[in-house]
N, CA, C and O of each residue as an XYZ file, in Angstrom:
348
protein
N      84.746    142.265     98.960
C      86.191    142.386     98.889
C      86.668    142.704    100.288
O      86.407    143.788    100.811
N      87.589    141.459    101.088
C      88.044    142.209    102.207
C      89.403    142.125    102.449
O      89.984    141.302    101.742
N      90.165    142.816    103.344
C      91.016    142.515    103.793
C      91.143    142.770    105.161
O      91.475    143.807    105.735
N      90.733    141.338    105.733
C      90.322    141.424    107.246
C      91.909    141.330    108.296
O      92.828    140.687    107.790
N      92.153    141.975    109.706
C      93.013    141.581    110.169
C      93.640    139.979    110.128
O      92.983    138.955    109.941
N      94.964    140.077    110.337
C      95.935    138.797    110.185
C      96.202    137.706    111.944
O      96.413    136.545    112.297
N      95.963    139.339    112.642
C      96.434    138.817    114.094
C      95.593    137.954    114.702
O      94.422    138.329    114.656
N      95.854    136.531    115.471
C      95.374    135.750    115.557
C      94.246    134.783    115.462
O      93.410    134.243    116.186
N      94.726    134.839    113.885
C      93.269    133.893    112.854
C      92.463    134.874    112.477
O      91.878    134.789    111.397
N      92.319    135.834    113.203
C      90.660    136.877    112.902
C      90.724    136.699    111.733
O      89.546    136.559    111.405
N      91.575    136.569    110.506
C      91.028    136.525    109.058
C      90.766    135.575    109.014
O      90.690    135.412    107.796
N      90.430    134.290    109.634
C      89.667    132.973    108.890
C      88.034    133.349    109.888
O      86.908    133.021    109.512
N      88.311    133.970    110.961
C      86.601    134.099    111.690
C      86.153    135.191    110.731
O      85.010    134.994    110.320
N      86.704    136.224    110.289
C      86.094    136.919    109.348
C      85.351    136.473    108.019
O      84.204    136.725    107.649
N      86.341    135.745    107.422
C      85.783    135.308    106.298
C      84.796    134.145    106.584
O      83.947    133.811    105.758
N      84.903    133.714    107.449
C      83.519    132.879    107.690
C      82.453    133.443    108.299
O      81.360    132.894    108.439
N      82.785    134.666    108.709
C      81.482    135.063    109.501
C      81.150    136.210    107.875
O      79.948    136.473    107.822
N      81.827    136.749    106.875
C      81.114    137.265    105.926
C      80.769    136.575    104.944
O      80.012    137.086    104.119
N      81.188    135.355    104.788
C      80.623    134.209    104.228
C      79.159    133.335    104.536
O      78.698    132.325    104.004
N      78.732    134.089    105.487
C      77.527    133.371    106.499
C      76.319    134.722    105.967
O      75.105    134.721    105.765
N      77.313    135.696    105.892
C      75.938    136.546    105.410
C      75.916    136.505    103.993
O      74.996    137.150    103.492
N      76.593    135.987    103.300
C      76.271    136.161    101.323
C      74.655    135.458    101.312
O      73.950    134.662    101.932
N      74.649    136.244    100.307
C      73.208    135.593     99.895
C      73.848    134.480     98.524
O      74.953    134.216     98.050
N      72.331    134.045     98.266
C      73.232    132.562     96.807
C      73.662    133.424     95.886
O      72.905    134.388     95.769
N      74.820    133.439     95.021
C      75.573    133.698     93.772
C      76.557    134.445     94.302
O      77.604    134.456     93.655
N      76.502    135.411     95.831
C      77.704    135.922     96.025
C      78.824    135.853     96.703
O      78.934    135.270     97.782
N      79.768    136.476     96.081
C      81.094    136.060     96.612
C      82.003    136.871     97.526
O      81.684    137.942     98.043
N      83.217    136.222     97.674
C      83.858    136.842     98.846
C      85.531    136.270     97.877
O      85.954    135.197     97.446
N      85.974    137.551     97.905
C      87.164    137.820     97.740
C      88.444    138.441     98.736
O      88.475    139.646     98.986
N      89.222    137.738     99.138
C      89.766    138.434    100.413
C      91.459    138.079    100.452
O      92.002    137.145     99.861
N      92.026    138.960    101.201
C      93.590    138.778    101.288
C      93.823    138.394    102.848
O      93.623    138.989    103.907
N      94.371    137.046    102.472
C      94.186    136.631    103.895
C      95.854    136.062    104.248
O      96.549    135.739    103.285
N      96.281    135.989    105.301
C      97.220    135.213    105.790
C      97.505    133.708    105.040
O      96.614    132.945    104.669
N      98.747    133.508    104.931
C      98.851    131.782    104.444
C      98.801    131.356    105.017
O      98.701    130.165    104.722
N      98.800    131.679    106.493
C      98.890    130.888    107.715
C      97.886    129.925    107.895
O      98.227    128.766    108.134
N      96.350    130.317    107.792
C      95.625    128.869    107.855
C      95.953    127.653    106.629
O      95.532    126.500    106.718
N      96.749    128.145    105.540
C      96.763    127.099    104.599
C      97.768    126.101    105.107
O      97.690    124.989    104.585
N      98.659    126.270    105.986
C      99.734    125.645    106.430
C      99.905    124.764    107.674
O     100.283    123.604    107.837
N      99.362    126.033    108.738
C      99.045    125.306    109.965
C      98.894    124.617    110.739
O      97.689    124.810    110.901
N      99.168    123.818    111.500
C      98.926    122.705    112.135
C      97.871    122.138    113.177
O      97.517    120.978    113.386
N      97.412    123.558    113.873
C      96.800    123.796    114.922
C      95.025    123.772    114.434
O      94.528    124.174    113.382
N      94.341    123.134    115.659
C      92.932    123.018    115.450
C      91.795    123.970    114.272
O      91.014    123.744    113.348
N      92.475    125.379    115.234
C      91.515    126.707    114.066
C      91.806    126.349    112.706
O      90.768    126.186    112.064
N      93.155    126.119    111.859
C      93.989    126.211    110.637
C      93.217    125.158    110.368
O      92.255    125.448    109.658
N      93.290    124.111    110.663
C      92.695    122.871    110.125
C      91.282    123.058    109.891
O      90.861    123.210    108.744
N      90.311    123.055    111.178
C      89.536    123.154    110.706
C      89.056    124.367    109.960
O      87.926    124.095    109.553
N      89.371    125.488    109.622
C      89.270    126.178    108.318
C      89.216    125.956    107.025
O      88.414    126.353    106.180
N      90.522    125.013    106.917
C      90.903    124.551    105.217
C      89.605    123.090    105.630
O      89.163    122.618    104.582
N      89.270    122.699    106.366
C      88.790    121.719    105.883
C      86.981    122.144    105.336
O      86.462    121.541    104.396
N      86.101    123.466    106.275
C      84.930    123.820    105.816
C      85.735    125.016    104.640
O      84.859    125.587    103.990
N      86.845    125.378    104.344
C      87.246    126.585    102.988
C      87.171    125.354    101.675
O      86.535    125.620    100.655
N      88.063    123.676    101.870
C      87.741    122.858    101.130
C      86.209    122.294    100.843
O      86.065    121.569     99.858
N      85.213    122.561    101.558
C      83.732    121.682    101.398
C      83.313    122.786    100.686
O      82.314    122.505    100.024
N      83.805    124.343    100.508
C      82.975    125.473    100.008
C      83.443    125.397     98.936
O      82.885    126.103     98.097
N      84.765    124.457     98.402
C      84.822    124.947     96.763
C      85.651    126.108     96.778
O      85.798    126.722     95.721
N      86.396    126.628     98.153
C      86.997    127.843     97.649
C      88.628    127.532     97.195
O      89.352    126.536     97.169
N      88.739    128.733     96.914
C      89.860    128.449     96.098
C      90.997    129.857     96.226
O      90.713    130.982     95.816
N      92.366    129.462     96.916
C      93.226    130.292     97.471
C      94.989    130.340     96.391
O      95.687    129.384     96.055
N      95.159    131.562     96.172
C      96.408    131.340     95.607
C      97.889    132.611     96.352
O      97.828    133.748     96.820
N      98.541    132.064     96.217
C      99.712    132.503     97.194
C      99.695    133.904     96.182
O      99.396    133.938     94.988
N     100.057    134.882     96.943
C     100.347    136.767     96.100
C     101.799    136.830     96.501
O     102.166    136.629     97.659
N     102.781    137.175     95.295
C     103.944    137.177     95.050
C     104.438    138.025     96.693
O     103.729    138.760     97.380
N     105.972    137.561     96.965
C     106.223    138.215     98.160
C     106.222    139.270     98.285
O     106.002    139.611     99.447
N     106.513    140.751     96.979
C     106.405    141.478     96.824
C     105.246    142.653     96.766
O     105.292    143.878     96.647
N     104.059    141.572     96.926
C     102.599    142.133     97.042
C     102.924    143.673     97.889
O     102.827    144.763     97.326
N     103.170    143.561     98.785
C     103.226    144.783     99.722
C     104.687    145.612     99.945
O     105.105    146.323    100.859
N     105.084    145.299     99.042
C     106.489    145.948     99.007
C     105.933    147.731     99.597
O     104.812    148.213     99.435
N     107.083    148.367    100.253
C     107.383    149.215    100.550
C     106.104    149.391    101.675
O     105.917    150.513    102.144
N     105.406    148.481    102.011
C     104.270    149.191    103.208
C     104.997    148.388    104.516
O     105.363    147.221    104.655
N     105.034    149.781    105.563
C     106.175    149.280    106.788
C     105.962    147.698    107.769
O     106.771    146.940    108.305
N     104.537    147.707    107.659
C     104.005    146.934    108.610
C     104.455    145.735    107.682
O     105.395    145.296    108.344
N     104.376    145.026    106.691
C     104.647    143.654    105.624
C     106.039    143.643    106.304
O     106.199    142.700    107.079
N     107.307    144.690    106.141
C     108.701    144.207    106.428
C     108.638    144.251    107.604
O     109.836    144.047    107.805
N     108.071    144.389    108.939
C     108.222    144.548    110.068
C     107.707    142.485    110.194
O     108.422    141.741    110.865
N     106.914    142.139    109.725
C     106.527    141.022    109.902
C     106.452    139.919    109.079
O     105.881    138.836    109.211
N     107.101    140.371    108.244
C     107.409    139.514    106.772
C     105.844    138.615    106.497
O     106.072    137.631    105.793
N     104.553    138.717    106.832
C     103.526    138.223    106.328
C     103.171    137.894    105.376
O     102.690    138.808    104.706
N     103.163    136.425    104.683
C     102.795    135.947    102.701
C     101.521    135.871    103.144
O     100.877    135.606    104.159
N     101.366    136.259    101.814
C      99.629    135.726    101.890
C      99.077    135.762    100.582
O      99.721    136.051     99.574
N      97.570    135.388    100.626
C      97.275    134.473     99.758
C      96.106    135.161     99.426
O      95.550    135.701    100.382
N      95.378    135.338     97.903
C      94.106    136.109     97.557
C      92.952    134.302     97.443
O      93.126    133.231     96.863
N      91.762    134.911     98.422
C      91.448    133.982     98.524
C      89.622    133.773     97.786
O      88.999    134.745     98.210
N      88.830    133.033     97.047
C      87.455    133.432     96.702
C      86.904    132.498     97.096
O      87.308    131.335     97.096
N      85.843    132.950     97.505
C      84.585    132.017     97.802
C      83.654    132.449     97.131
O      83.786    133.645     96.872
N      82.237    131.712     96.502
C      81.512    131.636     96.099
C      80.272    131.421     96.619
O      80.635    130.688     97.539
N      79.019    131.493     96.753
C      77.829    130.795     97.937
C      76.892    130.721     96.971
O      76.405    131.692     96.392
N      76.564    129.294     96.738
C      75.561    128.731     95.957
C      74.560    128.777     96.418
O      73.586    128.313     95.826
């Protein structure tokens, strides 16, 4: 279960670098930025494209997820609960 920093990508090098240590059957659950789902730029892309070959599977967390924590309204950040699996 993580919730790795947002500031520049580190949550997609995170989740791939704790995705590199699962052993087979385990998973990775994490709150990550929507930002790589959207993106345009090299890192974003190629993320969704090895997060698409893993089978993982990302869903947007209501805007309200973080209501009242200062840092969410300071930066209005959506984001998305994300799982991976390692066969």
């Amino acid at each position: 279960l993580m919730n790795p920093p947002f500031e520049k990508g580190q949550d997609m090098e995170h989740v791939r670098h704790a995705f590199g240590l699962l052993k087979p059957g385990g998973r990775i659950v994490a709150v990550m930025s929507a930002g790589p789902f959207f993106r345009q730029e090299a890192k974003a892309a190629a993320f969704r494209e090895w997060f698409d070959e893993e089978n993982g599977v990302h869903e947007p967390l209501p805007d309200s997820s973080f209501q009242g924590v200062e840092a969410f309204r300071q930066t209005g950040v959506r984001t998305e609960l994300i799982t991976l699996d390692r066969q």
